[in-house]
N, C-alpha and C positions, 0 to 999 in steps of 0.2 A: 669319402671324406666330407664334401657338402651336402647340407641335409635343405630339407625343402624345397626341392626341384632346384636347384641353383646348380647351376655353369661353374664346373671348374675347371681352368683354364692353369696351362703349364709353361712356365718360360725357362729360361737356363740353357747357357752353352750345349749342354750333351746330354744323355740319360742317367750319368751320373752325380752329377749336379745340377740340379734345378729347384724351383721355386712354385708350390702351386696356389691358386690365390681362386678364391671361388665368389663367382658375380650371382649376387644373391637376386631374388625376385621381389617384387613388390611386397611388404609388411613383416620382412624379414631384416636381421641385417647383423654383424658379428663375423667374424675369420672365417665360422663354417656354417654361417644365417641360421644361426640355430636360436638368435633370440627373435622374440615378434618387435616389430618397433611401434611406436606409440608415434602417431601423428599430432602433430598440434592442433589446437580447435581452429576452425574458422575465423575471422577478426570479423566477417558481419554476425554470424552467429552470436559469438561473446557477446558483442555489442547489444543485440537485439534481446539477449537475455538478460544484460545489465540495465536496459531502458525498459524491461518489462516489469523486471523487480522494482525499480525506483515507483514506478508510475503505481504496480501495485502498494506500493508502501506509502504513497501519497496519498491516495486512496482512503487508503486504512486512517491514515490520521486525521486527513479530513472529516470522514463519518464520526471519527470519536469525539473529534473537537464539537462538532455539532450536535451531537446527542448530551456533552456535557453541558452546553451552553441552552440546550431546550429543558434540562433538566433541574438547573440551577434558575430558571427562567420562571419556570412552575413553583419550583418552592421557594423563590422569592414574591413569587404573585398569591401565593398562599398565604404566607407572613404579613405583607408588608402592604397588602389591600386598602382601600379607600373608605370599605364599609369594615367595622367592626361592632358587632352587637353589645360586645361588654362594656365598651364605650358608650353605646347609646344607654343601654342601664343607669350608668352609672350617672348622667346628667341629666336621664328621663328624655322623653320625648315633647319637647316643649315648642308649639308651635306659635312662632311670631303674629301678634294680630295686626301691626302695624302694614304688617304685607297684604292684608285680606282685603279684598273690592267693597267698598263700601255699597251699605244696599241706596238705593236710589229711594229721593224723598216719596214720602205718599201725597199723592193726588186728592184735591175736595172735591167734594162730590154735590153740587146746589140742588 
């Protein structure tokens, strides 16, 4: 009547009335342990898999946030640069003389 090595055991006043009830073994379990029973996980386990996945999904966002921000970085310093050439065309290259060293007087010669 019990299956998977499990102990069954008989109570009841007489041999014609009784009761048999069978003690199942480990990862068994049901009237004649004929189902397997499913253990719960671990609670450090779970744990350590929920703080593993967080920490990788941190991770992950950080690199992306940074790679967005080096690359919006670049083509705003491409645009938005201090030299632009079309600009200098357009109003020529015109060098202030009022900035330039004056040359120093000349000398007589007796």
């Amino acid at each position: 009547m019990c299956q998977n090595a499990a102990t069954c055991e008989v109570y009841g006043p007489d041999e014609s009335n009784y009761t048999a009830v069978c003690l199942c073994t480990d990862g068994f379990t049901g009237p004649v342990c004929a189902e397997e029973s499913v253990s719960p996980p671990n609670d450090k386990n779970l744990v350590a898999i929920i703080v593993g996945v967080l920490c990788a999904a941190l991770a992950l966002v950080v690199i992306v946030v940074i790679v967005v921000l080096l690359m919006s970085a670049r083509k705003k310093r491409a645009t938005q640069g201090t030299y632009s050439p079309s600009r200098q065309e357009m109003s020529g290259s015109r060098v202030e003389m009022g900035n330039m060293m004056k040359p120093p007087p000349e000398e007589r010669l007796i």
